[in-house]
C-alpha positions, 0 to 999 in steps of 0.5 A: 630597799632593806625592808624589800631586802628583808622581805626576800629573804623571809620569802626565800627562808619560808620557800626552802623550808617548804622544799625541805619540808616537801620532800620529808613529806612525799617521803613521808607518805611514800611509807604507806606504798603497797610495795616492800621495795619502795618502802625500803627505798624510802626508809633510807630516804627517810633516816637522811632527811631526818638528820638533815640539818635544814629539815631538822631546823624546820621540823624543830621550829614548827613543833617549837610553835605549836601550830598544827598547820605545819609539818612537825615532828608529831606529824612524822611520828604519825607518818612512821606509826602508819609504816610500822602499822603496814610492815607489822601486818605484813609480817603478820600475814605471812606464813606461819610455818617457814625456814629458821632462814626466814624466821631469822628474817622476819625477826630481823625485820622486827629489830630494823622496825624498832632501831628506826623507832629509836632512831627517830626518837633521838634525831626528833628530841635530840635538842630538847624533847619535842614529840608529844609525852602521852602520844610516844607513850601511847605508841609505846605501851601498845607495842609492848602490850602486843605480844605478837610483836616478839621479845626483841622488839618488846625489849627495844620498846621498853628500852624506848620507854625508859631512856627516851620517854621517862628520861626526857619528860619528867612532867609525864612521869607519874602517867607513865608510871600509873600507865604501866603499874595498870599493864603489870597488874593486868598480867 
């Protein structure tokens, strides 16, 4: 009776976590909708479930385990890359010449890009660094070496880069460091 007991509850632990999983995930891919509403709608989905303590359990034992067949905390990192990819295009594709209002807007825009970043980053390696060194700092030195990202997020980006990568990931380090002598040299 007890080993059916313990089977239950592993099945029961293992059904929860594909429900809180499940839902990170639609939310997840519900990002990349072709509508701003929607990705707006999902966003805050999105900031709530990443702090979710039962999601966060998950998320952190499958990054933990290494096993790339579950929903981890790079495989949301991927996910919100591709949204930030889409909003930057968007921003991009818009018309040059508008109202200071407007500006105003779409730097604003920018900064919520970069604060959800960070956000993501804290929630993600908040008990111990579990997003992958070379990938965050992949993402970060793109964004930096963009420059028609503008100076807010290219401050934000640098801040992401020193409190949150060179702080957390000593092993990097000397990567990081080569990585970004070769940007400042390039300049």
């Amino acid at each position: 009776m007890t080993q059916t007991r313990n089977i239950s509850v592993v099945w029961i632990d293992n059904l929860n976590m594909s429900l809180d999983l499940h839902d990170l995930l639609v939310c997840c891919r519900q990002l990349e909708n072709d509508r701003a509403a929607e990705r707006r709608k999902q966003v805050e989905k999105f900031k709530h479930l990443i702090r979710d303590p039962e999601t966060v359990k998950h998320l952190d034992r499958n990054s933990d385990s290494k096993q790339g067949k579950y929903l981890n905390w790079d495989a949301v990192f991927r996910f919100l890359q591709k949204y930030i990819q889409k909003e930057t295009e968007c921003l991009r594709s818009a018309k040059p010449n508008v109202s200071a209002a407007t500006q105003a807007s779409r730097q604003k825009k920018i900064q919520e890009i970069s604060s959800l970043v960070k956000y993501f980053i804290k929630c993600a390696n908040k008990r111990a660094p579990r997003l992958k060194c070379q990938e965050l700092l992949n993402y970060v030195m793109d964004i930096v070496k963009d420059s028609s990202n503008g100076t807010t997020s290219g401050a934000d980006y640098s801040n992401i880069l020193l409190k949150d990568i060179l702080s957390n990931f000593w092993p990097c380090i000397v990567h990081c460091i080569s990585s970004l002598l070769k940007i400042l040299i390039e300049f």
